[in-house]
PDB file of N, CA, C and O in Angstrom:
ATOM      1  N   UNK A   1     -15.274 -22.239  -3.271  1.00  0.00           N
ATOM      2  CA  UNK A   1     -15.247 -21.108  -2.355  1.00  0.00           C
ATOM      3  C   UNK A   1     -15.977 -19.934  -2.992  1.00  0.00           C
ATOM      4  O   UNK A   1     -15.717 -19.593  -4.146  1.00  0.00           O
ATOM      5  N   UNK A   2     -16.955 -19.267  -2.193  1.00  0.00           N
ATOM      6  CA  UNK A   2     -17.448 -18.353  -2.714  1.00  0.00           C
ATOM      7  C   UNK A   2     -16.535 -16.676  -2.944  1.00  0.00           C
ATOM      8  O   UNK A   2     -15.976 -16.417  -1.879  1.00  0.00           O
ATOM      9  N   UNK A   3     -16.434 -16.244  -3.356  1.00  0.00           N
ATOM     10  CA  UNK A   3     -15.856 -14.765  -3.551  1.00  0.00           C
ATOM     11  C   UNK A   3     -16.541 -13.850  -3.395  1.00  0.00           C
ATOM     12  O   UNK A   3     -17.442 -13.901  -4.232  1.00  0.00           O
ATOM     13  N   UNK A   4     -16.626 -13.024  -2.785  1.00  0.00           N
ATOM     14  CA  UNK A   4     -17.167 -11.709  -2.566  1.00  0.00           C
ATOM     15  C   UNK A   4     -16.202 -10.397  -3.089  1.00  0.00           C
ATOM     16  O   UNK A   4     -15.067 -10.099  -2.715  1.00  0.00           O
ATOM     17  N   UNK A   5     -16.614 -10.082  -3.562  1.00  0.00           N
ATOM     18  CA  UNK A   5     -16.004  -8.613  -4.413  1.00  0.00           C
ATOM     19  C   UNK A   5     -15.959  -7.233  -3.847  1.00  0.00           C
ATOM     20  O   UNK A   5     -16.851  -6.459  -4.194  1.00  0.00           O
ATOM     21  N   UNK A   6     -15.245  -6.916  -3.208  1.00  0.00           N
ATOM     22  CA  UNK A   6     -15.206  -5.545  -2.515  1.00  0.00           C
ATOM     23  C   UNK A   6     -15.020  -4.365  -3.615  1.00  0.00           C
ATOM     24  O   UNK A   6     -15.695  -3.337  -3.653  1.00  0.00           O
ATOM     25  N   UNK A   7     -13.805  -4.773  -4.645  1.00  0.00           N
ATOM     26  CA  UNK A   7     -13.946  -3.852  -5.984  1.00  0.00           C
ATOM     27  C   UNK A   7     -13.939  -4.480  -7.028  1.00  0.00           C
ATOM     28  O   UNK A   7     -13.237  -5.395  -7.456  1.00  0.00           O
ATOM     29  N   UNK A   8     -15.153  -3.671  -7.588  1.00  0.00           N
ATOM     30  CA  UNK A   8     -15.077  -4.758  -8.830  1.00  0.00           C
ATOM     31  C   UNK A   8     -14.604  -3.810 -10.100  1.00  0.00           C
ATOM     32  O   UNK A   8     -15.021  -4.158 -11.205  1.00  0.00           O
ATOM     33  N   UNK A   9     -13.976  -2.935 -10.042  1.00  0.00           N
ATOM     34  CA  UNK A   9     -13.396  -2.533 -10.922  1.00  0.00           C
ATOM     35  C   UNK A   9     -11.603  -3.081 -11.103  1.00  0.00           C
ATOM     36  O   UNK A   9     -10.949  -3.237 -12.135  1.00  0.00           O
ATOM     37  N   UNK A  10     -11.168  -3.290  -9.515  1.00  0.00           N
ATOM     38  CA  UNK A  10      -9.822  -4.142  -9.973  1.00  0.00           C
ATOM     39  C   UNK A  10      -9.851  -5.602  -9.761  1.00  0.00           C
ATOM     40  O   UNK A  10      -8.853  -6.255 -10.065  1.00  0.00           O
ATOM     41  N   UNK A  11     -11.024  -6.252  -9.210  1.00  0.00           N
ATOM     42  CA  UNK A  11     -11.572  -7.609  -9.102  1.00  0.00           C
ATOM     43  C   UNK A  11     -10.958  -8.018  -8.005  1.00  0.00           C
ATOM     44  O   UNK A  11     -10.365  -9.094  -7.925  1.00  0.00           O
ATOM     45  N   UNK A  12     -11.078  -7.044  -6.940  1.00  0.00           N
ATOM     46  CA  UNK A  12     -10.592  -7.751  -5.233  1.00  0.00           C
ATOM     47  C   UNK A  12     -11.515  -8.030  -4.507  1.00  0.00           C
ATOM     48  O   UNK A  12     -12.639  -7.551  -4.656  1.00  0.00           O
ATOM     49  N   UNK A  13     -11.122  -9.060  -3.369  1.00  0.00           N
ATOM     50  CA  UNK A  13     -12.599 -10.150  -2.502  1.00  0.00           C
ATOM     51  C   UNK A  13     -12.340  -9.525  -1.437  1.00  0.00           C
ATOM     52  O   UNK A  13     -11.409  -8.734  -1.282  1.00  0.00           O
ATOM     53  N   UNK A  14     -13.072  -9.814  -0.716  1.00  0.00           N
ATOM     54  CA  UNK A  14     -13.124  -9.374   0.716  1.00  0.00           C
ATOM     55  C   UNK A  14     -11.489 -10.093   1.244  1.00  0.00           C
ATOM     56  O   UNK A  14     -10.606  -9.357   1.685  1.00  0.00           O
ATOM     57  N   UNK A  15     -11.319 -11.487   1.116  1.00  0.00           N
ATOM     58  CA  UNK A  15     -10.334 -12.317   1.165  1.00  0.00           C
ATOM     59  C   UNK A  15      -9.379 -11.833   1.064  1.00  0.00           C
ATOM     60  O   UNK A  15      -8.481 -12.146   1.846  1.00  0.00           O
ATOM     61  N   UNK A  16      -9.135 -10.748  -0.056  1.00  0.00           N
ATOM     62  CA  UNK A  16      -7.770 -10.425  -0.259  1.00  0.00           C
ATOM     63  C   UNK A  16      -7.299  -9.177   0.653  1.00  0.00           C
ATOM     64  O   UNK A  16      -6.150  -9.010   1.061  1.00  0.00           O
ATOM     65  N   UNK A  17      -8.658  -8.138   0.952  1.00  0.00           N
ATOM     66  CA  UNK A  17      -8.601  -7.111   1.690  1.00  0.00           C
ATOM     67  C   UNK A  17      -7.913  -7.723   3.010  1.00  0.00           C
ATOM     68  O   UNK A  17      -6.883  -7.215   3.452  1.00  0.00           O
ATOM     69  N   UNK A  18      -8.706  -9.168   3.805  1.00  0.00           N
ATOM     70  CA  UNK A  18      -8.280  -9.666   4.470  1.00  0.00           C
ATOM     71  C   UNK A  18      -6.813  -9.942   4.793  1.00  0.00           C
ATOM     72  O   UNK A  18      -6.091  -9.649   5.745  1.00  0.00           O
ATOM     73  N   UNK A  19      -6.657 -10.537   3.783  1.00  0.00           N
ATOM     74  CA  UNK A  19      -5.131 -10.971   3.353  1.00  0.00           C
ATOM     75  C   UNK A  19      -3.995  -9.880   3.631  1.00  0.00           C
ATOM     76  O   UNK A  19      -3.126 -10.216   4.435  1.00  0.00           O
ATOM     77  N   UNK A  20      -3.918  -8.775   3.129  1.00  0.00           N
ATOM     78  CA  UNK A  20      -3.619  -7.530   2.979  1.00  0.00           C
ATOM     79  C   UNK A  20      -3.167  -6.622   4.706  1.00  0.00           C
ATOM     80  O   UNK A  20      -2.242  -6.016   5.249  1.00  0.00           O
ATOM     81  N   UNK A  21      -4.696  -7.138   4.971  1.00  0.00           N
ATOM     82  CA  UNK A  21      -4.821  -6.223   6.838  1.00  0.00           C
ATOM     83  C   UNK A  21      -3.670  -7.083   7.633  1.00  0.00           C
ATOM     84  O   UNK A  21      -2.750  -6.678   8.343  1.00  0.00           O
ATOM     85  N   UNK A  22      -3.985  -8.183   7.324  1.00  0.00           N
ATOM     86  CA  UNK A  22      -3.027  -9.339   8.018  1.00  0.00           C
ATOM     87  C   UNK A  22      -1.790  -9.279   7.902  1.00  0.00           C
ATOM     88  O   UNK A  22      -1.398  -9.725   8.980  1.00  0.00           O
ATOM     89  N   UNK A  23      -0.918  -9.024   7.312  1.00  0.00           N
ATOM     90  CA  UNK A  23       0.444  -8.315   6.466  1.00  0.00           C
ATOM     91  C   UNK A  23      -0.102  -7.521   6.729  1.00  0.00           C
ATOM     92  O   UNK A  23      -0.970  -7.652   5.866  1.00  0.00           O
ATOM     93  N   UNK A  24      -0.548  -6.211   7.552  1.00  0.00           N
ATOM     94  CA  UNK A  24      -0.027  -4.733   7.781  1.00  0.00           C
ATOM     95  C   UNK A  24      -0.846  -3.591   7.211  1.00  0.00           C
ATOM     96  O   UNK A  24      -0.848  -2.433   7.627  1.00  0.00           O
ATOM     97  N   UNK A  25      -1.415  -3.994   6.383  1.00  0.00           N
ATOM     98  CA  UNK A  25      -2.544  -2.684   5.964  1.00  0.00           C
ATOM     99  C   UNK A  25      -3.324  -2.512   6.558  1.00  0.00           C
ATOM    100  O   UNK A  25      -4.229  -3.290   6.861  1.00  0.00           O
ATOM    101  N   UNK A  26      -3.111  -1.110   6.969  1.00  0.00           N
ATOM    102  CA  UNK A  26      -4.087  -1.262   8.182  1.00  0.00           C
ATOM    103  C   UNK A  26      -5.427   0.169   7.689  1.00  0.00           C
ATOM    104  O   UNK A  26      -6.441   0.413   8.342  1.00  0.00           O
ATOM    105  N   UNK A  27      -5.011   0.848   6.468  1.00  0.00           N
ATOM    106  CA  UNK A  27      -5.915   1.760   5.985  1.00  0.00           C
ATOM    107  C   UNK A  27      -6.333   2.001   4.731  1.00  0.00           C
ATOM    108  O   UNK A  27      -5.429   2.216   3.924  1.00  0.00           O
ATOM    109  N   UNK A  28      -7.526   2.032   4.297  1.00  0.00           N
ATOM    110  CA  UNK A  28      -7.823   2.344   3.116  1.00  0.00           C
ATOM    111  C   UNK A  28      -7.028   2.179   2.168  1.00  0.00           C
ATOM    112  O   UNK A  28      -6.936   1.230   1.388  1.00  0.00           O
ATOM    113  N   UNK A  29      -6.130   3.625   2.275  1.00  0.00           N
ATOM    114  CA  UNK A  29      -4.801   3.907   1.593  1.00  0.00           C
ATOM    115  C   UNK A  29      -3.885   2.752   1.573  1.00  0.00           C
ATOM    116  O   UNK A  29      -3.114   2.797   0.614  1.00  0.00           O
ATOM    117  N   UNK A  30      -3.796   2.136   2.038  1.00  0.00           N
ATOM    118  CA  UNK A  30      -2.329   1.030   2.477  1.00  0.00           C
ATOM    119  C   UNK A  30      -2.914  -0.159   1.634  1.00  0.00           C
ATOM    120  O   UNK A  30      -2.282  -0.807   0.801  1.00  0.00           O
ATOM    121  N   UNK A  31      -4.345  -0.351   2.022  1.00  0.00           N
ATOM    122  CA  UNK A  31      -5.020  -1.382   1.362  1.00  0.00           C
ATOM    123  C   UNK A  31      -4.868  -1.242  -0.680  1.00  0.00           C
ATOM    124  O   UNK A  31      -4.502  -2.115  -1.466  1.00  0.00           O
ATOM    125  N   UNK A  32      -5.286   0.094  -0.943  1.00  0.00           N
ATOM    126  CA  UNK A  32      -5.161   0.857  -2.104  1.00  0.00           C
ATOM    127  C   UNK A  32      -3.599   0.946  -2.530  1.00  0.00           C
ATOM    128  O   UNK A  32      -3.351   0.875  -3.734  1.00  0.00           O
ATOM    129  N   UNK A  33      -2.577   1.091  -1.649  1.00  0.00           N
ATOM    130  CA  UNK A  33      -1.454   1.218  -2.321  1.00  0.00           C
ATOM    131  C   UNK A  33      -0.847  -0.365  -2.558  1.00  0.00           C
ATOM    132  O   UNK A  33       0.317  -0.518  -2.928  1.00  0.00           O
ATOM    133  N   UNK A  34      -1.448  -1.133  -2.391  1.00  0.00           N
ATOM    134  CA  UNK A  34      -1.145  -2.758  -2.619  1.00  0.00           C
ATOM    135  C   UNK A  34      -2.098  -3.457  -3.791  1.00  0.00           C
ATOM    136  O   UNK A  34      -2.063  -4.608  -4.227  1.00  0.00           O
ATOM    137  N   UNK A  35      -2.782  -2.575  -4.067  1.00  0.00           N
ATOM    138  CA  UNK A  35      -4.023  -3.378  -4.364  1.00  0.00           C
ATOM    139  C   UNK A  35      -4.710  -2.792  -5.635  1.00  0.00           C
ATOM    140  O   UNK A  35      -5.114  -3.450  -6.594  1.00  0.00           O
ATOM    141  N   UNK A  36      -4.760  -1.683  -5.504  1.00  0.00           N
ATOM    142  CA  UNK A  36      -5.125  -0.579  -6.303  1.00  0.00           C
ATOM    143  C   UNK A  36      -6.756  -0.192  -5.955  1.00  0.00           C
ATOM    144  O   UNK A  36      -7.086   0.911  -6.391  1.00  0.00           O
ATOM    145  N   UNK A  37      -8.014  -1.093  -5.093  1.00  0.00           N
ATOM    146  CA  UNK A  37      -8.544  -1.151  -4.631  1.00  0.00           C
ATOM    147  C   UNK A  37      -8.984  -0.038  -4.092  1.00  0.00           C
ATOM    148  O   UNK A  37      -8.279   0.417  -3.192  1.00  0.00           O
ATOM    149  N   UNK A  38     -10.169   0.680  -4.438  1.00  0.00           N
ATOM    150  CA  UNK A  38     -10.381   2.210  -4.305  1.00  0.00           C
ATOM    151  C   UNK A  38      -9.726   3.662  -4.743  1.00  0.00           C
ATOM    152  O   UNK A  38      -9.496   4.711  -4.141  1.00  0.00           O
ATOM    153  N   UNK A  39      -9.578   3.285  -5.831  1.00  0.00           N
ATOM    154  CA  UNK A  39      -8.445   4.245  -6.764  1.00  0.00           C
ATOM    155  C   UNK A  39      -9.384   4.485  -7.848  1.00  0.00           C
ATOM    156  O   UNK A  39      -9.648   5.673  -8.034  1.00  0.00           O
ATOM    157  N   UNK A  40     -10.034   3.512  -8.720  1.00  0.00           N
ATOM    158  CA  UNK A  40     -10.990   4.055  -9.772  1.00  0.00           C
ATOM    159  C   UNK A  40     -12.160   4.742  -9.378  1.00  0.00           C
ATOM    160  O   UNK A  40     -12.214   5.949  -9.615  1.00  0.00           O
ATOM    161  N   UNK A  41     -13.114   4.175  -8.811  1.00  0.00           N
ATOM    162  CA  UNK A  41     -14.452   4.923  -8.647  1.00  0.00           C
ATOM    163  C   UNK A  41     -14.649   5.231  -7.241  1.00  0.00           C
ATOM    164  O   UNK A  41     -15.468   6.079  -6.884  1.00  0.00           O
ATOM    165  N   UNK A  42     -13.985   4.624  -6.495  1.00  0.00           N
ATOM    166  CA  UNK A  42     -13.878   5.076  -4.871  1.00  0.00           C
ATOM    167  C   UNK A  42     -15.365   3.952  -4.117  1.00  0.00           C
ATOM    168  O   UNK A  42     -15.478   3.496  -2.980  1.00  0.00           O
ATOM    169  N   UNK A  43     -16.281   3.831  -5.315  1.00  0.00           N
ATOM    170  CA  UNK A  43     -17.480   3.017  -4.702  1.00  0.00           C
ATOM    171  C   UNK A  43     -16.927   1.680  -3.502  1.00  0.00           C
ATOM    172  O   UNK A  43     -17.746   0.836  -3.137  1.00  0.00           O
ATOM    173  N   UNK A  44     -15.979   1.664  -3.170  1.00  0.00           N
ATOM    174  CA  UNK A  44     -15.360   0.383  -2.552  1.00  0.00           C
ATOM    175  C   UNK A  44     -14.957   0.890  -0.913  1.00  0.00           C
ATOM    176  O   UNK A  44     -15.068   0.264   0.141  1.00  0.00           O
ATOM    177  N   UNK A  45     -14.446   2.289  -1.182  1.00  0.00           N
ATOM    178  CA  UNK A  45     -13.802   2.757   0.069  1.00  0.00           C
ATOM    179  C   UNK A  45     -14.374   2.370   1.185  1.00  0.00           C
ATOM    180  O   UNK A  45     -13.742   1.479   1.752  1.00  0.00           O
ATOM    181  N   UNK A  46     -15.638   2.814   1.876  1.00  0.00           N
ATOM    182  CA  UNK A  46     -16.373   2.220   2.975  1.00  0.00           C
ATOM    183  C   UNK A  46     -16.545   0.979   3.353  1.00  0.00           C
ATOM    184  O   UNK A  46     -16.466   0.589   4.518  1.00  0.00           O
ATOM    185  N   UNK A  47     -16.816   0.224   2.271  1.00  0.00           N
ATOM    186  CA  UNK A  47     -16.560  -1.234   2.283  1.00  0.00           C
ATOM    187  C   UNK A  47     -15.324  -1.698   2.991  1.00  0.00           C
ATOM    188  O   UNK A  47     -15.379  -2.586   3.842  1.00  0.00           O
ATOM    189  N   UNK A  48     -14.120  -1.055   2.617  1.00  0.00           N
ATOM    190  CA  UNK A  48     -12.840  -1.724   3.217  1.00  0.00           C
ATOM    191  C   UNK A  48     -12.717  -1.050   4.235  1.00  0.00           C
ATOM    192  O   UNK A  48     -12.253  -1.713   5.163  1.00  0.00           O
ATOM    193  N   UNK A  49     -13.107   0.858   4.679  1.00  0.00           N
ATOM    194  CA  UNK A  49     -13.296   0.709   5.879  1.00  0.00           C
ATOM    195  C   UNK A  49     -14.025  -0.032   6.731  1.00  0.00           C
ATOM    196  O   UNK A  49     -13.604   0.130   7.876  1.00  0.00           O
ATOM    197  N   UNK A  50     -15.017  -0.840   6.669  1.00  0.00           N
ATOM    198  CA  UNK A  50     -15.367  -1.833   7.075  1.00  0.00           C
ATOM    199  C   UNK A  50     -14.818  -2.851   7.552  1.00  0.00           C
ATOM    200  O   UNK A  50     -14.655  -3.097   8.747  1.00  0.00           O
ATOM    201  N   UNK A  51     -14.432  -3.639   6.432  1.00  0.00           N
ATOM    202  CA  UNK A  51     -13.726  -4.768   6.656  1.00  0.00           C
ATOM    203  C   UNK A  51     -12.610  -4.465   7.627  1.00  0.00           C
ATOM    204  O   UNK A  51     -12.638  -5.157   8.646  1.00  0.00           O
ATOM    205  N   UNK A  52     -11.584  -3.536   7.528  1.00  0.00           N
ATOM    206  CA  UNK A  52     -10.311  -3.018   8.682  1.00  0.00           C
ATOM    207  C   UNK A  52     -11.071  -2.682   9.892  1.00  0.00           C
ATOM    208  O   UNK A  52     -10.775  -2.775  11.083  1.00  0.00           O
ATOM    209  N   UNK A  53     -11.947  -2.339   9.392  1.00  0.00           N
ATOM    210  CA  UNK A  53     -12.648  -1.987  11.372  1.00  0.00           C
ATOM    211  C   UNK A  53     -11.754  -0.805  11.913  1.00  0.00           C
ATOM    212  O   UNK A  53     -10.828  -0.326  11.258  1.00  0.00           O
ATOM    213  N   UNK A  54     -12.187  -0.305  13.403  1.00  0.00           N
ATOM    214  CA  UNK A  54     -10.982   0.074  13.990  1.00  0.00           C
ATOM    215  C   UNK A  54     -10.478  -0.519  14.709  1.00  0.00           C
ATOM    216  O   UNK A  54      -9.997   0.028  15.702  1.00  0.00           O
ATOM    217  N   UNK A  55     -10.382  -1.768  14.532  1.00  0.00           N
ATOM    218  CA  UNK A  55      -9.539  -2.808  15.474  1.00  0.00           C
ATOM    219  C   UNK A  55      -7.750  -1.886  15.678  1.00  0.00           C
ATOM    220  O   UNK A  55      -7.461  -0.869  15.048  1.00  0.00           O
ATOM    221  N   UNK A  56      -6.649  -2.707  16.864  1.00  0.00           N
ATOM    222  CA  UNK A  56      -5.311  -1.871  17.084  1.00  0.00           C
ATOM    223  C   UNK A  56      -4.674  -2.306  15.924  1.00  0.00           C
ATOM    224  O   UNK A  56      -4.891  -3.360  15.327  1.00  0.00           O
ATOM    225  N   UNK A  57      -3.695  -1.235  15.577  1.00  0.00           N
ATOM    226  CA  UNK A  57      -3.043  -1.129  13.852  1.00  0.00           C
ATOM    227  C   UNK A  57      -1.929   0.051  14.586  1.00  0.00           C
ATOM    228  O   UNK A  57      -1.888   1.281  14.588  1.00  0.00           O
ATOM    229  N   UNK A  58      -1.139  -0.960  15.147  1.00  0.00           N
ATOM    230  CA  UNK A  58       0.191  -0.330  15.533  1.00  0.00           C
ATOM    231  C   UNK A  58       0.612   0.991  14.830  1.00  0.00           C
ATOM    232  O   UNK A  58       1.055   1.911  15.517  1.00  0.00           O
ATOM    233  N   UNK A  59       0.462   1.142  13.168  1.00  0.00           N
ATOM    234  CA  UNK A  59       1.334   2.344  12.251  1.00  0.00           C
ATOM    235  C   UNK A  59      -0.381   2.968  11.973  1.00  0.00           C
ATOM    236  O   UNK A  59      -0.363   3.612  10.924  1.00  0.00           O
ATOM    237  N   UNK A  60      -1.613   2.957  12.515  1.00  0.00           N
ATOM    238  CA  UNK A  60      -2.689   3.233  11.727  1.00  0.00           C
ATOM    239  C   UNK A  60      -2.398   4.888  11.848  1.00  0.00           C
ATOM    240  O   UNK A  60      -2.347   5.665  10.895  1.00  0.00           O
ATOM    241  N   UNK A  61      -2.203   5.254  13.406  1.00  0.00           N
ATOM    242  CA  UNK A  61      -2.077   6.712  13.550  1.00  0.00           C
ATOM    243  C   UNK A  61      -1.495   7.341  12.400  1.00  0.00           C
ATOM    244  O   UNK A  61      -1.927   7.985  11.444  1.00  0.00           O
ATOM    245  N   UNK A  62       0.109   6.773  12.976  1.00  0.00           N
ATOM    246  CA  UNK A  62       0.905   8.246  11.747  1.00  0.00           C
ATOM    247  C   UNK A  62       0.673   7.822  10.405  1.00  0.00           C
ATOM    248  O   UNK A  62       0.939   8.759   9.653  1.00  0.00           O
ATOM    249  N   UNK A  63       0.296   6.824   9.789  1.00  0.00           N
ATOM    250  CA  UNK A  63      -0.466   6.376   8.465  1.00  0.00           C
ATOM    251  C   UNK A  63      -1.699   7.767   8.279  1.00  0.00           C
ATOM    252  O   UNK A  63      -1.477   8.589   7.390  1.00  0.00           O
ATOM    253  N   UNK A  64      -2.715   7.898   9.000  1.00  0.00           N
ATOM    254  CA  UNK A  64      -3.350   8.573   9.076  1.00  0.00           C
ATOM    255  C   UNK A  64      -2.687   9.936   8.977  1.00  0.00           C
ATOM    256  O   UNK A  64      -3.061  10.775   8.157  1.00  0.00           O
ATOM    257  N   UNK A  65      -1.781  10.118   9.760  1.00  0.00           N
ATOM    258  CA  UNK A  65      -1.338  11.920   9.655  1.00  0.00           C
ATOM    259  C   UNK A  65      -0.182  11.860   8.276  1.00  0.00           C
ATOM    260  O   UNK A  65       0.731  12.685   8.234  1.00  0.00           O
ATOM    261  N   UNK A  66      -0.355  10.722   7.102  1.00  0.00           N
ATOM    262  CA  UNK A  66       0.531  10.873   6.303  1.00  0.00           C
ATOM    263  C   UNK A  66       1.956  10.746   6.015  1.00  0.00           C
ATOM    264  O   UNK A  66       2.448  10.976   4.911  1.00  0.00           O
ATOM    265  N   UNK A  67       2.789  10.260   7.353  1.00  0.00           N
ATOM    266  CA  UNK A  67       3.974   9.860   7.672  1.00  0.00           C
ATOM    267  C   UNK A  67       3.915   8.856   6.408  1.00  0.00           C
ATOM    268  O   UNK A  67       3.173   7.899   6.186  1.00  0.00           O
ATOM    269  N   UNK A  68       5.424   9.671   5.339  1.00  0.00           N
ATOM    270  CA  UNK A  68       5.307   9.275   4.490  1.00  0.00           C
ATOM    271  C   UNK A  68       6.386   7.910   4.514  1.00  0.00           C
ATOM    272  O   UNK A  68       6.331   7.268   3.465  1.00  0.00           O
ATOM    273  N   UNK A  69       7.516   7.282   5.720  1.00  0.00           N
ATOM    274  CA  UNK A  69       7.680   6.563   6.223  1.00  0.00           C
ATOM    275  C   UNK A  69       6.865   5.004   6.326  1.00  0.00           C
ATOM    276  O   UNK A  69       7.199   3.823   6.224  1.00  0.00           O
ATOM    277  N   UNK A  70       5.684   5.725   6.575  1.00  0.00           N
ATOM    278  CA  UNK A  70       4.528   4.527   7.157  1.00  0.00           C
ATOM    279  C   UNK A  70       3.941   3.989   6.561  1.00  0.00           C
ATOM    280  O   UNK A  70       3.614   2.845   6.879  1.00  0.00           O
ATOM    281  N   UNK A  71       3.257   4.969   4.626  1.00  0.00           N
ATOM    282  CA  UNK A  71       2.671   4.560   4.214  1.00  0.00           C
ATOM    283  C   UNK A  71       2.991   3.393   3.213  1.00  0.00           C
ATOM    284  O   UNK A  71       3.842   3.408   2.324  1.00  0.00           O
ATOM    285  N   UNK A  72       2.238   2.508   3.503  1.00  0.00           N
ATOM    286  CA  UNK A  72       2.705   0.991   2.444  1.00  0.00           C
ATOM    287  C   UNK A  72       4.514   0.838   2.821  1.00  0.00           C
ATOM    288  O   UNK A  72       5.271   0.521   1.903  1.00  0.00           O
ATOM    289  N   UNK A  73       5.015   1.075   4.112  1.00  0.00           N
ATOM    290  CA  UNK A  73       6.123   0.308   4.243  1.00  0.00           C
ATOM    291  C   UNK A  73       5.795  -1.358   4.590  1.00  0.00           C
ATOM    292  O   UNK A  73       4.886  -1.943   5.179  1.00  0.00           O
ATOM    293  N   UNK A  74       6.664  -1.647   4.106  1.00  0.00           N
ATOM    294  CA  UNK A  74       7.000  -3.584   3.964  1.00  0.00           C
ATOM    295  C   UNK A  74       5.930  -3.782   3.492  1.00  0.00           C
ATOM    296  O   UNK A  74       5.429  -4.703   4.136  1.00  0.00           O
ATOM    297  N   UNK A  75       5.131  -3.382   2.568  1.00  0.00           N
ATOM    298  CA  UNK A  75       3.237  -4.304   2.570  1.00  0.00           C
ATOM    299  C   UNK A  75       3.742  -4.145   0.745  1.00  0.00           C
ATOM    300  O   UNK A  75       4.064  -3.187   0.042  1.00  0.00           O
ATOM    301  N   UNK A  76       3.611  -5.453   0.538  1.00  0.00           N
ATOM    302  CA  UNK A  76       3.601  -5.635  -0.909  1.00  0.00           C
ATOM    303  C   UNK A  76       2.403  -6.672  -1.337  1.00  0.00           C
ATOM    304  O   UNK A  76       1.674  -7.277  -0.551  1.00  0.00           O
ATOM    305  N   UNK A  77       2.376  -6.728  -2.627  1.00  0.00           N
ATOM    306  CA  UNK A  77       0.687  -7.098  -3.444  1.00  0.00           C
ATOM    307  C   UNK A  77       0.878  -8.779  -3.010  1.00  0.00           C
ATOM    308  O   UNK A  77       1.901  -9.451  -2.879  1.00  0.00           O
ATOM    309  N   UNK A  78      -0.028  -8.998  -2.912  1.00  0.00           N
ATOM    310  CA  UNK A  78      -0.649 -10.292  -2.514  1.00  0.00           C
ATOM    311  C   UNK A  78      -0.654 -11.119  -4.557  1.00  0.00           C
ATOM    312  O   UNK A  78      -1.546 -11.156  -5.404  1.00  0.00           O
ATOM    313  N   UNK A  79       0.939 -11.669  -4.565  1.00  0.00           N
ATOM    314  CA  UNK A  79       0.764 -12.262  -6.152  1.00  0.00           C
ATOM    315  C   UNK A  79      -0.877 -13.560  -6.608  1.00  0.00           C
ATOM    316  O   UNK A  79      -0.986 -14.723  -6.220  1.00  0.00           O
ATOM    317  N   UNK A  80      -1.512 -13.059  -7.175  1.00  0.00           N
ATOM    318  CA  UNK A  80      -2.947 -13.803  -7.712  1.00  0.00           C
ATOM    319  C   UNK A  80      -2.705 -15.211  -7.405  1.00  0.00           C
ATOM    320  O   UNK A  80      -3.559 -15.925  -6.879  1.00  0.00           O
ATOM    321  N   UNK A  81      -1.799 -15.518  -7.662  1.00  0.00           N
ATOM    322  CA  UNK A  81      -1.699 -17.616  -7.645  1.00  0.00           C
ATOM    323  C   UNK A  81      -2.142 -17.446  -5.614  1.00  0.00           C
ATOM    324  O   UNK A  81      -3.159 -17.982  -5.174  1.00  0.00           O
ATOM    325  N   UNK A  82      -1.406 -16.834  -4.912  1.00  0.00           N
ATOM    326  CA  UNK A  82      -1.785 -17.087  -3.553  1.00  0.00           C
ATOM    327  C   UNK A  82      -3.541 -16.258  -3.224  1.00  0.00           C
ATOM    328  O   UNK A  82      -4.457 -16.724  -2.547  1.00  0.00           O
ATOM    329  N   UNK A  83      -3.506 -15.158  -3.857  1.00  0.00           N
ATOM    330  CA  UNK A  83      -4.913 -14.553  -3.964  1.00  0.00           C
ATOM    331  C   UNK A  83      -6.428 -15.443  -3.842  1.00  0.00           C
ATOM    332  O   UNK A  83      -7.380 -15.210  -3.097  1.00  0.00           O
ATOM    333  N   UNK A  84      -6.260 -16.514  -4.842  1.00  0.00           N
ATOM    334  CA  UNK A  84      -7.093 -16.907  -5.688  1.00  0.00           C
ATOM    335  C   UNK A  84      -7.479 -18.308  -4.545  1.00  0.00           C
ATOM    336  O   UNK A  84      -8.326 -19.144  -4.857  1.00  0.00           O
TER     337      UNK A  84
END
């Protein structure tokens, strides 16, 4: 399987961003608070806005206005053995 690298400073694939949206991350941030994924150099951010699209993301709104409720509730890290 090929891998594509969205950050390569914490070594995440497009796959996992995937992985991630699917379970509930539906922003940057949400993606980043699971992942760590756009936290070092930020060079990644657009990229995963990308990948999330603005497809519907039930919590994307108040995620967006910071509802601190919303952010990264139930969304936990994708453990590497299922990652990979």
């Amino acid at each position: 399987m090929n891998r594509v690298y969205v950050c390569s400073c914490f070594g995440i694939t497009e796959q996992q961003v995937r992985e991630h949206a699917d379970r509930g991350a539906c922003t940057p941030r949400q993606i980043a608070s699971v992942s760590k994924a756009g936290t070092d150099c930020g060079s990644c951010v657009r990229r995963i806005q990308g990948i999330l699209g603005r497809g519907a993301c039930p919590r994307r709104e108040l995620a967006d206005q910071g509802d601190p409720e919303v952010l990264g509730a139930g969304l936990t890290a994708i453990p590497e053995a299922q990652a990979a």
